[in-house]
ZANUDREN-811327 format. One record per atom (N, C-alpha, C): y, x, z; atom name; residue number from 1. Coordinates in Angstrom, 1 decimal. Atoms other than C-alpha are relative to their C-alpha. Layout:
<sites>
[site [Y,X,Z],"CA",NUM] ...
</sites>
This chain:
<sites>
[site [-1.2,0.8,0.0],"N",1] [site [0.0,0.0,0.0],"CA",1] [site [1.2,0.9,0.0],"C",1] [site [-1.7,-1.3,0.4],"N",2] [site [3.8,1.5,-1.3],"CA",2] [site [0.7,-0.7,1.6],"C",2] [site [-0.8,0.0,-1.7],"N",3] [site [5.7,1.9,2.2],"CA",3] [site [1.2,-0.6,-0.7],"C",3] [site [-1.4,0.3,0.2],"N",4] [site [9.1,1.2,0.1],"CA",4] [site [-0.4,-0.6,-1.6],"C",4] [site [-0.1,0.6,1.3],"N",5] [site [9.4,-1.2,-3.3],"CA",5] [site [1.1,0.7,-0.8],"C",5] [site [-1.1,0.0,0.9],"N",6] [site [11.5,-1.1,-6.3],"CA",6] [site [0.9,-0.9,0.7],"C",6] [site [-0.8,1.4,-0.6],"N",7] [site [13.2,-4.3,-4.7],"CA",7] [site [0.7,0.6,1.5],"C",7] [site [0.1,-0.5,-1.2],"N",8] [site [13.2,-2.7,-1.5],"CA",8] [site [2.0,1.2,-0.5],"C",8] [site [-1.2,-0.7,0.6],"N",9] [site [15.7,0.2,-3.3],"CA",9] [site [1.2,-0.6,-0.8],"C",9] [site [-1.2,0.8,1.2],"N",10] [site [17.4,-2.2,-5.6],"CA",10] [site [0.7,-0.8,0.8],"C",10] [site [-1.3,0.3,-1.0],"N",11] [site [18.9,-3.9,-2.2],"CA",11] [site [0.9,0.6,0.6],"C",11] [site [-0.6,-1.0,-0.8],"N",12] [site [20.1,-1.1,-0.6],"CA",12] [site [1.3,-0.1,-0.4],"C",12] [site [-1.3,0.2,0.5],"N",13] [site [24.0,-1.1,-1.0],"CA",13] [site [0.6,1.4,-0.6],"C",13] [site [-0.2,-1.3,0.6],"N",14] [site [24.1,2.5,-1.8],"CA",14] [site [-0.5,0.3,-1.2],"C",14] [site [0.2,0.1,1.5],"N",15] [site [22.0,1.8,-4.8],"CA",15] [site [0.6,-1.0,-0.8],"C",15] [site [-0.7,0.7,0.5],"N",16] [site [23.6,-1.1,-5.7],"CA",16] [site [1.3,0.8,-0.4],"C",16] [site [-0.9,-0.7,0.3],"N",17] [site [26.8,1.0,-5.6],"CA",17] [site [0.0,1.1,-1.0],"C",17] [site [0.5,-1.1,0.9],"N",18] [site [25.7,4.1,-7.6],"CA",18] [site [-0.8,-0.4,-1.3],"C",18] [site [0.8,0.3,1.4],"N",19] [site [23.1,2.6,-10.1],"CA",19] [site [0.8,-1.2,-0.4],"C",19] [site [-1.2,1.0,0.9],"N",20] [site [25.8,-0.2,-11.3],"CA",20] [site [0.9,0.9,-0.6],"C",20] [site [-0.9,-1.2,0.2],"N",21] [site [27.9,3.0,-11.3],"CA",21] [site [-0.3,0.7,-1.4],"C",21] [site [0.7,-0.9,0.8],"N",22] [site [25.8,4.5,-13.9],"CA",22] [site [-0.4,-1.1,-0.8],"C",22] [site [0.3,0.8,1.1],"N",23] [site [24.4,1.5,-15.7],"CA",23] [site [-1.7,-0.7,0.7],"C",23] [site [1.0,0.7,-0.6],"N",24] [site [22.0,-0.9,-14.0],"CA",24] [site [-1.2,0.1,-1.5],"C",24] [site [1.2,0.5,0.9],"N",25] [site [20.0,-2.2,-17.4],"CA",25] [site [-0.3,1.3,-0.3],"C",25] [site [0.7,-1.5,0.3],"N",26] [site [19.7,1.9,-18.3],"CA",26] [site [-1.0,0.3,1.1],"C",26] [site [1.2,-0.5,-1.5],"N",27] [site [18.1,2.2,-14.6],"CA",27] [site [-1.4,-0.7,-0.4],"C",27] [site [1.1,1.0,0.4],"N",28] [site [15.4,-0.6,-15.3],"CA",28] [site [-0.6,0.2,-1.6],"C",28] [site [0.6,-0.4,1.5],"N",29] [site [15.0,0.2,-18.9],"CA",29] [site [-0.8,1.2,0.2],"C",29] [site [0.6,-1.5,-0.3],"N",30] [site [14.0,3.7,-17.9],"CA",30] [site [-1.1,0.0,1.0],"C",30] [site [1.6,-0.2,-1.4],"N",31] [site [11.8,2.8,-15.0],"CA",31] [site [-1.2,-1.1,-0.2],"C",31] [site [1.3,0.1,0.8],"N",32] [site [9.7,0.6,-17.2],"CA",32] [site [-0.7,0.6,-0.8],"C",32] [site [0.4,-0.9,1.0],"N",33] [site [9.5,3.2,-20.1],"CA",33] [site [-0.8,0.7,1.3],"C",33] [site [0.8,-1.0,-0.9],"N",34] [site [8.5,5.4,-16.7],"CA",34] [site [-1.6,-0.5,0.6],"C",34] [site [0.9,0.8,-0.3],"N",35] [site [6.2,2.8,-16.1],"CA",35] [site [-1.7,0.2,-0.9],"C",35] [site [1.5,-0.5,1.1],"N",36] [site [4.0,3.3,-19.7],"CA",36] [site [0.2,1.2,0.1],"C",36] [site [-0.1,-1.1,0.0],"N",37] [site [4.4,6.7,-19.6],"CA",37] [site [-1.0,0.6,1.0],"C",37] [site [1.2,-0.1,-1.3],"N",38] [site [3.0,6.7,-16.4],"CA",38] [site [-1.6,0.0,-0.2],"C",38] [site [1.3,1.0,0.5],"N",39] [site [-0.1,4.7,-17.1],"CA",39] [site [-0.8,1.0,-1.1],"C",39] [site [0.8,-0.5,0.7],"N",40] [site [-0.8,6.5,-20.2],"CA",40] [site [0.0,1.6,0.4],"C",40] [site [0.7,-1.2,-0.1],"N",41] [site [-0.5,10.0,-18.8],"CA",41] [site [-0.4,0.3,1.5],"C",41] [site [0.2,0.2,-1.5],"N",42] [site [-1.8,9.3,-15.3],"CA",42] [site [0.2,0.8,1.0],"C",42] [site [-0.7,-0.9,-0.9],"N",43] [site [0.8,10.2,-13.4],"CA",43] [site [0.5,-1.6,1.1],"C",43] [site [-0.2,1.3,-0.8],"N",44] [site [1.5,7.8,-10.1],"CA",44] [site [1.4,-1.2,-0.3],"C",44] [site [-0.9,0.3,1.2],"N",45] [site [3.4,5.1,-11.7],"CA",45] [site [1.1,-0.9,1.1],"C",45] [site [-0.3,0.6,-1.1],"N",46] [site [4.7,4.0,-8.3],"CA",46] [site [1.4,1.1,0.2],"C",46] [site [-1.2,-1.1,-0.1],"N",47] [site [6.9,7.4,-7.7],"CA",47] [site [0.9,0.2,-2.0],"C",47] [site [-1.1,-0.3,1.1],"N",48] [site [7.8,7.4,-11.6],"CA",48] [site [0.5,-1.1,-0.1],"C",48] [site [-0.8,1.0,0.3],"N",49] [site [9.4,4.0,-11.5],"CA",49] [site [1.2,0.4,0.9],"C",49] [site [-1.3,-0.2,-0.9],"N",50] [site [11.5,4.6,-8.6],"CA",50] [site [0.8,0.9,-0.1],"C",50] [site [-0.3,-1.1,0.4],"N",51] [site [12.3,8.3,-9.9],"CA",51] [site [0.7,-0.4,-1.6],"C",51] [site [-1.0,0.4,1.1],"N",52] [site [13.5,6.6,-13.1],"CA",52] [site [0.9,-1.0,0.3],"C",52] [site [-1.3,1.6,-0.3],"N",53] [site [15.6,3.5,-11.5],"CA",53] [site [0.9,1.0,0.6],"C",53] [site [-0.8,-0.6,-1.1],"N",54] [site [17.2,6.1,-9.1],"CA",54] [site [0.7,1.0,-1.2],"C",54] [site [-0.3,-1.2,0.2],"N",55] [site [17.7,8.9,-11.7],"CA",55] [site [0.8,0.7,-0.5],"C",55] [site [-1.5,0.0,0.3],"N",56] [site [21.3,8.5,-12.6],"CA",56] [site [0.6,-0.4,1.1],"C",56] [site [-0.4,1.0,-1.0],"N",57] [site [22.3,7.5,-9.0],"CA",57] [site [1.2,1.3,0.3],"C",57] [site [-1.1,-1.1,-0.4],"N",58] [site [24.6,11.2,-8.8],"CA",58] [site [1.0,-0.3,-1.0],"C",58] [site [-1.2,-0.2,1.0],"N",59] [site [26.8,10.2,-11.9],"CA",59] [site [1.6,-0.2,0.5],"C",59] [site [-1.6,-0.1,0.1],"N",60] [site [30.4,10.6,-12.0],"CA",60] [site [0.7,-0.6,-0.8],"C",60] [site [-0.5,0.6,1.2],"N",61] [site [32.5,9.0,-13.9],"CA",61] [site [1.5,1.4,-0.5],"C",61] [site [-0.7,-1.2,0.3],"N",62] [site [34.5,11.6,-15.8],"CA",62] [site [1.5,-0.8,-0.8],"C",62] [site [-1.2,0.4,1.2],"N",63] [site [38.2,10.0,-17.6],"CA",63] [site [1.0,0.5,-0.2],"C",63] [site [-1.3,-0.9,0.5],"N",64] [site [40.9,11.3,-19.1],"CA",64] [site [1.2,-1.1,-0.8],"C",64] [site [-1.1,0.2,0.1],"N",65] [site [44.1,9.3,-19.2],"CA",65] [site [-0.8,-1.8,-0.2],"C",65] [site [0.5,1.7,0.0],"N",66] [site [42.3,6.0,-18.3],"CA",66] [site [-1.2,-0.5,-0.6],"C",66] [site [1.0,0.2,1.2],"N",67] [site [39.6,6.2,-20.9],"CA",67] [site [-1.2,1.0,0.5],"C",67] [site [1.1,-1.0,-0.4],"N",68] [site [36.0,7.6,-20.2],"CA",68] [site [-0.3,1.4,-0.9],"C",68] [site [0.1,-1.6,1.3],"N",69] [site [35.6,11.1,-21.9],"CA",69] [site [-1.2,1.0,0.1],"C",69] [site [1.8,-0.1,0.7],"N",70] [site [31.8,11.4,-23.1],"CA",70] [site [-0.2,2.1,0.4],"C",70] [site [0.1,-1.1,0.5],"N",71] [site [32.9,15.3,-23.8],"CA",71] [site [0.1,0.5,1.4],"C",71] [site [-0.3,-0.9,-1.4],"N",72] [site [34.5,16.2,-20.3],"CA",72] [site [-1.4,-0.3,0.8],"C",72] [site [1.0,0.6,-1.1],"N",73] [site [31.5,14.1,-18.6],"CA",73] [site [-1.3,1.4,-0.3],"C",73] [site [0.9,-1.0,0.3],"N",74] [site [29.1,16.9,-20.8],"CA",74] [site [0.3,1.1,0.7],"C",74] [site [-0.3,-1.3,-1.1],"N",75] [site [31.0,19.9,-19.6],"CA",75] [site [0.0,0.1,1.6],"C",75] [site [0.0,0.0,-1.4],"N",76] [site [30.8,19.0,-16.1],"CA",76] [site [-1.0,-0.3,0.8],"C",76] [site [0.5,0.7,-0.3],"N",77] [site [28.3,17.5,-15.6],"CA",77] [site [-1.2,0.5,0.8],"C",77] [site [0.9,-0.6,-1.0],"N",78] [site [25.9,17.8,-12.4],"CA",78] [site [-0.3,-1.2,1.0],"C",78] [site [0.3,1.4,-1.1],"N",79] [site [24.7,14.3,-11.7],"CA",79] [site [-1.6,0.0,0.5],"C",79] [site [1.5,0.3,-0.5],"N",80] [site [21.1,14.9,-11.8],"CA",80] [site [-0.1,1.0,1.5],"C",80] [site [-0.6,-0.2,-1.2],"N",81] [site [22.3,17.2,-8.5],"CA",81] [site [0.0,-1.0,1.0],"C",81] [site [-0.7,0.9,-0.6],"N",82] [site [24.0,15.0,-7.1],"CA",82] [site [-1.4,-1.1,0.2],"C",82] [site [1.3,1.4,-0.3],"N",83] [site [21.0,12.2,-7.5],"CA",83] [site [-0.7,0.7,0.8],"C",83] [site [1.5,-0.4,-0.5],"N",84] [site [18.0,13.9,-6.3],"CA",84] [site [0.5,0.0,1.7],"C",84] [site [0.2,0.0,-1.3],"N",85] [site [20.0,14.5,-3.0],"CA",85] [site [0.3,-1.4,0.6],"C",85] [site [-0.4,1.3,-0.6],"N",86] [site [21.6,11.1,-3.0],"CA",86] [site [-1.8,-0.7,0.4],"C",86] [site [1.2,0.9,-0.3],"N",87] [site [18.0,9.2,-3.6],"CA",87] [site [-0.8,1.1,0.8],"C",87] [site [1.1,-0.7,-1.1],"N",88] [site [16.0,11.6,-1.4],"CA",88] [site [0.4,-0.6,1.5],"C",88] [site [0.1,0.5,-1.1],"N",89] [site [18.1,10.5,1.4],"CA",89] [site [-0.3,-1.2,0.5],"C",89] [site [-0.1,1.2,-0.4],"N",90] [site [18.0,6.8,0.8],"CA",90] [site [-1.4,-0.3,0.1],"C",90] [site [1.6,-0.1,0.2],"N",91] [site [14.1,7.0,-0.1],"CA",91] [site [-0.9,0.0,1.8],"C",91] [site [0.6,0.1,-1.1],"N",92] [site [13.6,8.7,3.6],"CA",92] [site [0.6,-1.4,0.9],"C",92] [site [-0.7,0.6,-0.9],"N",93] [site [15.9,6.5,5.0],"CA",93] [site [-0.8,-1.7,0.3],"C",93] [site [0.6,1.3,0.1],"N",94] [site [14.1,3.6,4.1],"CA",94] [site [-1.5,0.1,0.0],"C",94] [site [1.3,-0.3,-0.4],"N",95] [site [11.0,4.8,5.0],"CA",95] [site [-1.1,0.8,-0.5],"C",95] [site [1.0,-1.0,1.0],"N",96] [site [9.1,6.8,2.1],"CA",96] [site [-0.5,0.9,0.4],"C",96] [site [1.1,-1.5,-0.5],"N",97] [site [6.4,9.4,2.8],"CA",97] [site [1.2,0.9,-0.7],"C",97] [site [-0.9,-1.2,0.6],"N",98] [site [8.7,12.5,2.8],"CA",98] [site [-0.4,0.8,-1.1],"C",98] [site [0.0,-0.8,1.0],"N",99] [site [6.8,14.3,0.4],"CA",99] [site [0.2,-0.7,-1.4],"C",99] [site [-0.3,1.0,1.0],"N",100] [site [6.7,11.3,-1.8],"CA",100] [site [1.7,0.2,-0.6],"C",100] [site [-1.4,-0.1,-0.2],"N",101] [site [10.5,11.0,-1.5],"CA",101] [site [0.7,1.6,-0.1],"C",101] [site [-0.6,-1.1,0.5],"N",102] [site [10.8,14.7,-2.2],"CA",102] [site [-0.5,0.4,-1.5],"C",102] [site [0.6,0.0,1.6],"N",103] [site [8.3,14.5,-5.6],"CA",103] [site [1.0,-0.9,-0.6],"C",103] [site [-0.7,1.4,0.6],"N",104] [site [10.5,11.5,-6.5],"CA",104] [site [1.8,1.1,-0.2],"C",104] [site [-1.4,-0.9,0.4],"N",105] [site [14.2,13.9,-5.9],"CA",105] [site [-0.1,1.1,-1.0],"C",105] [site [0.5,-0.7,0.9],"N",106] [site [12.3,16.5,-7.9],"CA",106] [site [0.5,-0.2,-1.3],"C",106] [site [-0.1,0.3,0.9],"N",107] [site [11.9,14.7,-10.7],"CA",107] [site [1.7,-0.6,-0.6],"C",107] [site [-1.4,0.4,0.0],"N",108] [site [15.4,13.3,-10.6],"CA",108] [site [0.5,1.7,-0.4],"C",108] [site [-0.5,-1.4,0.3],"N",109] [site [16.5,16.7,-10.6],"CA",109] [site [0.0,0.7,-1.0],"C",109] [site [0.3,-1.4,1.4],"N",110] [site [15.1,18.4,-13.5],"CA",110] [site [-0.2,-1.3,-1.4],"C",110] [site [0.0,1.3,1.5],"N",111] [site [15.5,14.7,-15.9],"CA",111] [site [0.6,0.0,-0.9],"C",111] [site [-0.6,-0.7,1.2],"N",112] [site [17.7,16.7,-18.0],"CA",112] [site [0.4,1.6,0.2],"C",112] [site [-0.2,-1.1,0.1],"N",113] [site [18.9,19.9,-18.6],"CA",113] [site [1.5,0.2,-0.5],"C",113] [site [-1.3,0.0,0.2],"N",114] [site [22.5,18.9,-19.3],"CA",114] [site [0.5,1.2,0.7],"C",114] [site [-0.3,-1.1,-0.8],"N",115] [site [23.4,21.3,-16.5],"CA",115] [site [-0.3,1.7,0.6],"C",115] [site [0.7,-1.2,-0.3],"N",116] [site [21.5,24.0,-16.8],"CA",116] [site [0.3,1.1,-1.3],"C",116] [site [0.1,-0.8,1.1],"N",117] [site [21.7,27.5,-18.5],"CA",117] [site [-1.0,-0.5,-1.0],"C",117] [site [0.9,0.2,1.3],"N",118] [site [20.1,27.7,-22.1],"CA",118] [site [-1.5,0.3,0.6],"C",118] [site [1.6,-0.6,-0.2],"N",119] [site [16.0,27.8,-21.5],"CA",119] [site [-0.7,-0.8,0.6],"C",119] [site [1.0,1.3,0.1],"N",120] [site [13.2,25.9,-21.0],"CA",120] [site [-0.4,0.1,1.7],"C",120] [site [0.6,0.4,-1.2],"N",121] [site [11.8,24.3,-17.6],"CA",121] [site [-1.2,-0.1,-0.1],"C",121] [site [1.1,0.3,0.0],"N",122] [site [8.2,24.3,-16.8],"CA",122] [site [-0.2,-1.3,1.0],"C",122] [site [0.1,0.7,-1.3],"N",123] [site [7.8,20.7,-15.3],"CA",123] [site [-1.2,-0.6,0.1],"C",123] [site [1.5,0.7,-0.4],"N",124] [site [4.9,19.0,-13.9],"CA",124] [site [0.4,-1.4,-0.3],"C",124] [site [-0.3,1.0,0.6],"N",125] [site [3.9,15.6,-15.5],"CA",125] [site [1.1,-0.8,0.9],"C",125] [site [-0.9,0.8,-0.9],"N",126] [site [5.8,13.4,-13.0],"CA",126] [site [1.9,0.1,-0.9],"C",126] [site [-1.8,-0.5,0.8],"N",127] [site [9.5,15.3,-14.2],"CA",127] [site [-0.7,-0.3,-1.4],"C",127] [site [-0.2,0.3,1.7],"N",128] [site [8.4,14.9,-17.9],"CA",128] [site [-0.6,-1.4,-0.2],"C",128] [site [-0.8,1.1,0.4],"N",129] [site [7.8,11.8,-17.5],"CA",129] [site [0.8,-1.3,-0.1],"C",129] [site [-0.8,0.0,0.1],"N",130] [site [10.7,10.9,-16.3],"CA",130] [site [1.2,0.2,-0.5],"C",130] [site [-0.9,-0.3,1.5],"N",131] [site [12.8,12.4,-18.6],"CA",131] [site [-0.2,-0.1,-1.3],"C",131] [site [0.0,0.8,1.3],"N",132] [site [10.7,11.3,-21.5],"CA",132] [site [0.6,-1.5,0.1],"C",132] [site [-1.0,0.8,-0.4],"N",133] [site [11.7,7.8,-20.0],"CA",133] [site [1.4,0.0,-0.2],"C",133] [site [-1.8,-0.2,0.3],"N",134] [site [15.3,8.8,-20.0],"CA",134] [site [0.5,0.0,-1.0],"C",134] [site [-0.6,-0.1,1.6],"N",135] [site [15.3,10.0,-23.2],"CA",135] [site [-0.2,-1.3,-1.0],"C",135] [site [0.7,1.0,1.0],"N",136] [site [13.5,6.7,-24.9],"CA",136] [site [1.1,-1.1,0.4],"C",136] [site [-1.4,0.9,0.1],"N",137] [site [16.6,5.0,-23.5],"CA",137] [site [1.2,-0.2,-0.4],"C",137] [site [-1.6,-0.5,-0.1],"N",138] [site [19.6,6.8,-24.2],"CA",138] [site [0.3,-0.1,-1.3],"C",138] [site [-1.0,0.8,0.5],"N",139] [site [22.1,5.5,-26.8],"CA",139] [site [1.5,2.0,-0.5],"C",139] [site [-0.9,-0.9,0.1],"N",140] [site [24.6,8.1,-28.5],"CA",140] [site [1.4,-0.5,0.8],"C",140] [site [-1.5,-0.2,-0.9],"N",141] [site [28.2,9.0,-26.7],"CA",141] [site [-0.5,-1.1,1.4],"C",141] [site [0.0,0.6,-1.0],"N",142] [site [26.3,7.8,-23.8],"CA",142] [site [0.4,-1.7,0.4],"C",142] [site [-0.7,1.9,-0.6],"N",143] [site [26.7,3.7,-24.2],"CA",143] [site [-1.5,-0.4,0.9],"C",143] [site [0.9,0.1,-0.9],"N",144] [site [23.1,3.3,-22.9],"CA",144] [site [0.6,-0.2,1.8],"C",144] [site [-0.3,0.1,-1.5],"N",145] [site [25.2,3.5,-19.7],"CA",145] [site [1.0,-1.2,0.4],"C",145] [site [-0.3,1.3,0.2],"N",146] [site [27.3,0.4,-20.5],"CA",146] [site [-0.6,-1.4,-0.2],"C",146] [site [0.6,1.6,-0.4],"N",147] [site [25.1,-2.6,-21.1],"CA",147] [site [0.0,-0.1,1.4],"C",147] [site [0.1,0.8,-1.3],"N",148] [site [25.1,-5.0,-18.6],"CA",148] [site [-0.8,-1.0,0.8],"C",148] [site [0.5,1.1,-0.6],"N",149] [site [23.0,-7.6,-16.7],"CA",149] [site [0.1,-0.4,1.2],"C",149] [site [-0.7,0.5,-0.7],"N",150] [site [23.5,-10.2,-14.3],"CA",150] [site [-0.8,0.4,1.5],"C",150] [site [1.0,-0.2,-1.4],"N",151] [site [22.2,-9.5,-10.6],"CA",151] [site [-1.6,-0.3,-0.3],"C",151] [site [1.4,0.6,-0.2],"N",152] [site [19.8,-12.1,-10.9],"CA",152] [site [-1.1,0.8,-0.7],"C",152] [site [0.7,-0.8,1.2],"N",153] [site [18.3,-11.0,-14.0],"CA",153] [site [-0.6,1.2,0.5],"C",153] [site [0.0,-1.7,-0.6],"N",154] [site [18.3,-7.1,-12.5],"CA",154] [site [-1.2,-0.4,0.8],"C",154] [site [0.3,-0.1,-1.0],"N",155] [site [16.5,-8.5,-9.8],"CA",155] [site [-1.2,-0.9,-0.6],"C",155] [site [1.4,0.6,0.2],"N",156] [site [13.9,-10.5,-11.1],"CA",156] [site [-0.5,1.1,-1.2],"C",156] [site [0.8,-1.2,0.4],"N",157] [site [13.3,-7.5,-13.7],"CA",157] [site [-0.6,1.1,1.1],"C",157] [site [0.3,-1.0,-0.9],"N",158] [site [12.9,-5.1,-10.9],"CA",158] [site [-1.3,-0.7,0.6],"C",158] [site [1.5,0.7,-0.9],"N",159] [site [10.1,-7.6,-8.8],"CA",159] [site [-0.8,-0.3,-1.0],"C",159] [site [1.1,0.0,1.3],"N",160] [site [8.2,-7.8,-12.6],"CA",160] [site [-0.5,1.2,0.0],"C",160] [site [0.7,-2.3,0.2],"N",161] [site [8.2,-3.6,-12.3],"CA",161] [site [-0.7,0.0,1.4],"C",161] [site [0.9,-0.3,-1.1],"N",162] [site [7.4,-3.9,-8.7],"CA",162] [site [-2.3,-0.9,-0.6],"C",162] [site [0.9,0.7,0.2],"N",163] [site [4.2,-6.5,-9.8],"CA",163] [site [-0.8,0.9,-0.6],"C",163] [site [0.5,-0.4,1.0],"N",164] [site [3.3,-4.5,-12.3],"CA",164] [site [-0.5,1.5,0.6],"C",164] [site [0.3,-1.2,-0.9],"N",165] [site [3.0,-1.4,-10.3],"CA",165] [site [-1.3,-0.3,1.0],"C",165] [site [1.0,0.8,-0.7],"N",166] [site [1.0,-3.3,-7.8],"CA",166] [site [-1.1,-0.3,-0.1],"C",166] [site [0.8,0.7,0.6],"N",167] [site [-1.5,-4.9,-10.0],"CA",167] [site [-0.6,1.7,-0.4],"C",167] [site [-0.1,-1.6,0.7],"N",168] [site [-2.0,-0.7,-11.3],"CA",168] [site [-0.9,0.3,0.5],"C",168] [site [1.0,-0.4,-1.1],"N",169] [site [-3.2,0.3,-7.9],"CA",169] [site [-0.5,-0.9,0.8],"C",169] [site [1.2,0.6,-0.5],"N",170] [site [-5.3,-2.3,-7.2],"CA",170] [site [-1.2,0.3,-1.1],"C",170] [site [1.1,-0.6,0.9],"N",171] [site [-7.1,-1.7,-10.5],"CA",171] [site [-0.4,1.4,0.3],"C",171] [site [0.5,-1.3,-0.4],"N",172] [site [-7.3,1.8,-9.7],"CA",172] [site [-0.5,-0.2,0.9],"C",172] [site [0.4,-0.5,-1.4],"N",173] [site [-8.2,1.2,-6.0],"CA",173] [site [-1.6,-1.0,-0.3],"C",173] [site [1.5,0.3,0.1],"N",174] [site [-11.1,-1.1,-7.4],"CA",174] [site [-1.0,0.6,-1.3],"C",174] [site [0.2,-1.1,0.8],"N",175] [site [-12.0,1.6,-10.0],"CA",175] [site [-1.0,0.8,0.1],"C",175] [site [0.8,-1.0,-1.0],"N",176] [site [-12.7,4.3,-7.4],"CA",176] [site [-0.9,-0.4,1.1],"C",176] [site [0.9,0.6,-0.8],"N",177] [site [-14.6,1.8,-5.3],"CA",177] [site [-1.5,-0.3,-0.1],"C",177] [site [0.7,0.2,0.8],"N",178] [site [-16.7,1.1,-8.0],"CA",178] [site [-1.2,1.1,0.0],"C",178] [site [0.8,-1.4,0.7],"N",179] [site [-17.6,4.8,-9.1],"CA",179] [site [-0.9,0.7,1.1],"C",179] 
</sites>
């Protein structure tokens, strides 16, 4: 049984605050992509949903003379930072196995490479596929982070990803029961 839901994090007011900040329908788009991804490269699909709804939760909003500016937000940019420590704290806070809650800021962490010198990362499935997620979402000059949907909506998508997670590891847990 998951100690903390998707629903569980999508009340929280610090996620509400931050992942609206960033683009709710991108968070949910991404943490169902994280969802097949999961599934097909069996990686726990429980820490990659929540590691993709969270995984914009450090963004910034970067503007220049009132207007968002795509280019300054690239040059500066150090949200996946910023996330991994934000959602690691809210993850313990709200009760997650700390190591869980530290595989989960992980992957947040290394979900792009915007920030990083030129050169390649070695990640373990979990980060890639979280970041394949990210990328199956993303929208040139960053509009993927503008769509919008309405709470409700948000929130009855989010308790379909929790379901669906749920229904995963029960089939798994009657799987290995089996064998």
């Amino acid at each position: 049984m998951r100690k903390i839901t998707l629903t569980d994090l999508y009340k929280h007011s610090n996620v509400q605050k931050y992942v609206k900040r960033s683009g709710m329908v991108h968070a949910i788009s991404t943490a169902y992509h994280a969802y097949r991804l999961a599934v097909k490269h069996g990686v726990d699909p429980d820490m990659a949903t929540k590691a993709a709804f969270l995984h914009d939760i450090g963004h910034y909003t970067w503007y220049k003379n009132g207007h968002w500016d795509y280019d300054m937000y690239k040059e500066n940019d150090i949200h996946a930072i910023k996330g991994a420590e934000r959602a690691h704290r809210i993850l313990v806070s709200l009760g997650e196995d700390r190591k869980k809650a530290k595989e989960i800021a992980l992957a947040i962490l290394l979900h792009t490479d915007s920030y990083l010198p030129t050169g390649s990362l070695h990640l373990n499935p979990l980060q890639k596929v979280v970041a394949l997620a990210d990328e199956a979402d993303e929208e040139p000059g960053g509009s993927h982070h503008y769509r919008t949907v309405s709470d409700i909506k948000a929130l009855t998508m989010i308790k379909k990803l929790d379901e669906m997670v749920d229904e995963y590891n029960e089939e798994e847990k009657v799987k290995h029961s089996v064998s």
